[in-house]
N, C-alpha and C positions, 0 to 999 in steps of 0.2 A: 706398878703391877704388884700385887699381895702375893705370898707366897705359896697360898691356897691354889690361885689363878694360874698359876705359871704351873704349879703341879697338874692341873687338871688337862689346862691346855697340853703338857707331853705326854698325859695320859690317852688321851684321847688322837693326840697325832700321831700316836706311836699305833695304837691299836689301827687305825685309819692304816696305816703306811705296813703294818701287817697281811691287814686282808687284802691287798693289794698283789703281795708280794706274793699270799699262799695261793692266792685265784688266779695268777697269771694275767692280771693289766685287768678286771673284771672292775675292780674298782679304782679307775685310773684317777678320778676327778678325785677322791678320796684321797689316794696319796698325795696328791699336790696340796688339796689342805691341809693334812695332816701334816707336811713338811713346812709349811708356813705355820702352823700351830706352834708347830717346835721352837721353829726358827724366832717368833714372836715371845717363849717363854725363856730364851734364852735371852735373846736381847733387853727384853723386859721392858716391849714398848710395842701396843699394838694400835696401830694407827685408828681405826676403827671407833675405839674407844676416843682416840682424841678428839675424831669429830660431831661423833655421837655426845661428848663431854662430859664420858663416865667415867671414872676412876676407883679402881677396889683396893688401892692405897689408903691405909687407917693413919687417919692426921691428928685424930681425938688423942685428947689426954688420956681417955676411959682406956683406949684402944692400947696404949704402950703399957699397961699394969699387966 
């Protein structure tokens, strides 16, 4: 997972796992994704992607300059 990915992904589960908290369970299903977002940008492997058999890992020579 690229480190663009992994940033967007806590961005977004963090803000998820917020409105959750500030609304009192309004958006329950939200935090639960939001805490797997996290959880996926931490680990740095999100299964989804391996079945779909996408990767935003840069392998190119271009990519390391």
């Amino acid at each position: 997972m690229a480190l663009w990915d992994a940033i967007i992904r806590v961005l977004i589960g963090a803000i998820l796992v917020f409105l959750d908290l500030e609304k009192d369970g309004v958006f329950e299903i939200g935090y639960w994704i939001g805490i797997i977002l996290m959880l996926s940008a931490i680990v740095g492997f999100c299964p989804l992607y391996k079945i779909a058999g996408i990767s935003t890992k840069c392998e190119d020579e271009i990519c390391q300059s």
